[in-house]
C-alpha positions as CSV (number, residue, x, y, z in Angstrom):
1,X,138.7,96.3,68.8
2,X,134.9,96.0,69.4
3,X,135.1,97.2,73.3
4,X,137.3,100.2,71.7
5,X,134.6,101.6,69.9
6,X,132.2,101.0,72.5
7,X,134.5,103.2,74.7
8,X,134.8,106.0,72.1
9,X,130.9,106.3,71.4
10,X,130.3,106.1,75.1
11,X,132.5,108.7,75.9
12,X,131.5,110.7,73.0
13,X,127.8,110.5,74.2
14,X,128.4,111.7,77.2
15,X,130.7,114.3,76.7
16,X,127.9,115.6,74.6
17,X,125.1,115.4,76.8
18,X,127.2,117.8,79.5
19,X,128.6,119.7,76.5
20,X,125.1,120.4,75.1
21,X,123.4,122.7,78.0
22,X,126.8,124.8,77.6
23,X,126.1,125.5,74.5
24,X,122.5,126.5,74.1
25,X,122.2,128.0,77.7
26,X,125.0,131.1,77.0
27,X,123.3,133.6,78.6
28,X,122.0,134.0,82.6
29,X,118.6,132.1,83.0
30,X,116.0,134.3,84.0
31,X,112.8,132.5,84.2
32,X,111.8,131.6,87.1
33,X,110.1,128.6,85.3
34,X,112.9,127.2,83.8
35,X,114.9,127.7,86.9
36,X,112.6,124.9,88.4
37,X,112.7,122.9,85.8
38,X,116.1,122.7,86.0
39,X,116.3,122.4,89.5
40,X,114.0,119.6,90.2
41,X,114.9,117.6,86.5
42,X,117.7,115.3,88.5
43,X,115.1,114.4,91.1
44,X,112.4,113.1,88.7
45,X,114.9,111.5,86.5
46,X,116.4,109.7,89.7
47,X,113.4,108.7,91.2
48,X,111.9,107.4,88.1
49,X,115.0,105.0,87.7
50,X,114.8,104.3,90.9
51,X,111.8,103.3,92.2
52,X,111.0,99.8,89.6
53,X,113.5,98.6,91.0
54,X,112.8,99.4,94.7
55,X,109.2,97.1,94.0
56,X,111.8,94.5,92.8
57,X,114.4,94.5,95.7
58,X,112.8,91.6,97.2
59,X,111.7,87.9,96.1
60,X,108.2,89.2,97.1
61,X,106.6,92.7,95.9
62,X,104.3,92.7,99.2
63,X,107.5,92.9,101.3
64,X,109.0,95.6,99.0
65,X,105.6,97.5,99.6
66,X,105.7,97.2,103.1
67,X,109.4,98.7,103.3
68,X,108.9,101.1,100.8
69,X,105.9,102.5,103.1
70,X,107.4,102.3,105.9
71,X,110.2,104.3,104.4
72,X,108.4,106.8,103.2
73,X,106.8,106.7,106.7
74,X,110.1,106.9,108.9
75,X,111.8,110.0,106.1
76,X,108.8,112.1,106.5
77,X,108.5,112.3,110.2
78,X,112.1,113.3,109.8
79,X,114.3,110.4,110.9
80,X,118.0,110.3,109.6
81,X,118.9,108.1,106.8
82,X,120.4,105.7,108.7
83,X,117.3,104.9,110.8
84,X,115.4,104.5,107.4
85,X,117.4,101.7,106.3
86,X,117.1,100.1,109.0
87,X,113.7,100.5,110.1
88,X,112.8,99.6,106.3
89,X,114.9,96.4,106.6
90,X,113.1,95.3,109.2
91,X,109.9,95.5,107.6
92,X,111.1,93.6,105.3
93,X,112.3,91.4,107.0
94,X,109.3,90.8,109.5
95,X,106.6,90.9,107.0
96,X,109.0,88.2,104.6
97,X,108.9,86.2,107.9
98,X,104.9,86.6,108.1
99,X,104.5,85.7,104.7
């Protein structure tokens, strides 16, 4: 009965966090401010969940620095995502092996 109500509240939450922005945003937004707000808000919020536990992907945090640099590295200079995973894995698993 316990997991039941978990499920409901859960569900509830959710449904009003989507519902919310629906209700209070009726109207067409105008500001150009807001607009980017809006549009970069799932970005931040991703990123800022994200990247602890990028530092904490490996046993070591040197090695998750190392990938995460080269990373960074290898996606600006425009390289598909593939080739960042891989490139980043190997950093790893080079400097792991230096280590």
């Amino acid at each position: 009965m316990k997991i039941v109500a978990f499920i409901l509240v859960m569900s509830l939450v959710t449904y009003l966090v989507r519902m919310i922005p629906f209700t209070i945003f009726r109207k067409k937004i105008t500001s150009t401010f807001l607009k980017s707000i809006l549009y970069y808000l799932p970005y931040a919020v991703l990123s800022a969940m994200t990247f602890p536990y990028v530092l904490y992907s490996t046993s070591n945090i040197y090695t998750a620095l190392v990938g995460t640099v080269v990373a960074i590295i290898a996606s600006l200079t425009k390289r598909s995502l593939t080739v960042v995973a891989i490139l980043s894995c190997v950093a790893v698993l080079v400097t792991s092996l230096i280590i």
